[in-house]
C-alpha positions in Angstrom: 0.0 0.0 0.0 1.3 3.4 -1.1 0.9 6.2 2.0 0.8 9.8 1.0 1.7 11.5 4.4 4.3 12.9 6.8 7.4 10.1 7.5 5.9 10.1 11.1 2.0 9.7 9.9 3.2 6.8 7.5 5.2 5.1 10.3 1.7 5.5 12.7 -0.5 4.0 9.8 1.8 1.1 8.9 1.9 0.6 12.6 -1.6 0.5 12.6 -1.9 -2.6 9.8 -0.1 -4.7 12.7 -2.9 -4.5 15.1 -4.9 -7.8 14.5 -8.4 -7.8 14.0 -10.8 -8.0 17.7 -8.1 -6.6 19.5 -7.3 -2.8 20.5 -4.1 -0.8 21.0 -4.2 2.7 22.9 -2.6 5.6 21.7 -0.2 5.3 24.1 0.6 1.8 23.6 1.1 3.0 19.5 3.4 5.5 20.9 5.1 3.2 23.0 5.6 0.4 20.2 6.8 3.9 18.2 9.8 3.8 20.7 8.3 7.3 21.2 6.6 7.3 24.5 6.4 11.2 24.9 4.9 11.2 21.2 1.2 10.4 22.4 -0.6 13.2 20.8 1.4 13.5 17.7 0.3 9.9 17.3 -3.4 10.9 17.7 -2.6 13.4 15.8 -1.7 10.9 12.9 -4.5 8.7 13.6 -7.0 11.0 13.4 -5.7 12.5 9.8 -5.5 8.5 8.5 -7.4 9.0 5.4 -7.3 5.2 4.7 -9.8 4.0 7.4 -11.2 1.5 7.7 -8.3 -0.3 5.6 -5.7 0.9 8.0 -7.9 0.3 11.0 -7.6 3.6 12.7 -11.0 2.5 15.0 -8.8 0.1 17.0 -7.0 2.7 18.4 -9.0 3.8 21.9 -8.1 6.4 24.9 -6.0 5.0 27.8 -9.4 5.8 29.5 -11.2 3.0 27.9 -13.1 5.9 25.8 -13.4 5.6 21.9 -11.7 9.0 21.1 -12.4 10.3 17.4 -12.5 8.4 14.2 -11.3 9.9 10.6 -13.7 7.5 8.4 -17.0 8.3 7.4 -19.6 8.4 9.7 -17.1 9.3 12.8 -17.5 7.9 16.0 -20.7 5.5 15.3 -19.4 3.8 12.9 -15.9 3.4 14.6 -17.8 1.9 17.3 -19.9 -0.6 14.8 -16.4 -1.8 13.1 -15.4 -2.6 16.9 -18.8 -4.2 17.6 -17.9 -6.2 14.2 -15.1 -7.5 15.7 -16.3 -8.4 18.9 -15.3 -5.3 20.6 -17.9 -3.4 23.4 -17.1 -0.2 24.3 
């Protein structure tokens, strides 16, 4: 897959591919696989800009609060929450 992005957004978004399907990663935990722990917004940042959702699966990305946060693809947060319901994921 060809990204058309920042060097960091790409690196976020090919990070994202890795997450397997019915399971959820925080933003902090993408920051911390990142080897950038203090890089937690930048990486919501870069999630939230992913204009290849749902193919790069942006919705299983959550808060460390257990909240959804936002979602890029069409139909924002509902449908963010029906592609994690899809996958056996209640939130």
């Amino acid at each position: 897959m060809n990204f058309n992005g920042t060097k960091f957004q790409v690196k976020v978004w090919k990070y994202l591919l890795t997450i397997p399907k019915g399971q959820t990663r925080t933003y902090l935990e993408v920051a911390k696989a990142l080897q950038m722990p203090n890089a937690v917004r930048a990486v919501a940042n870069a999630v939230g800009k992913n204009p290849y959702a749902p193919k790069v699966p942006c919705h299983r990305v959550i808060r460390s609060d257990g909240r959804l946060g936002g979602y890029s693809g069409k139909g924002g947060i509902k449908t963010k929450k029906k592609l994690l319901k899809l996958e056996g994921i209640i939130i």
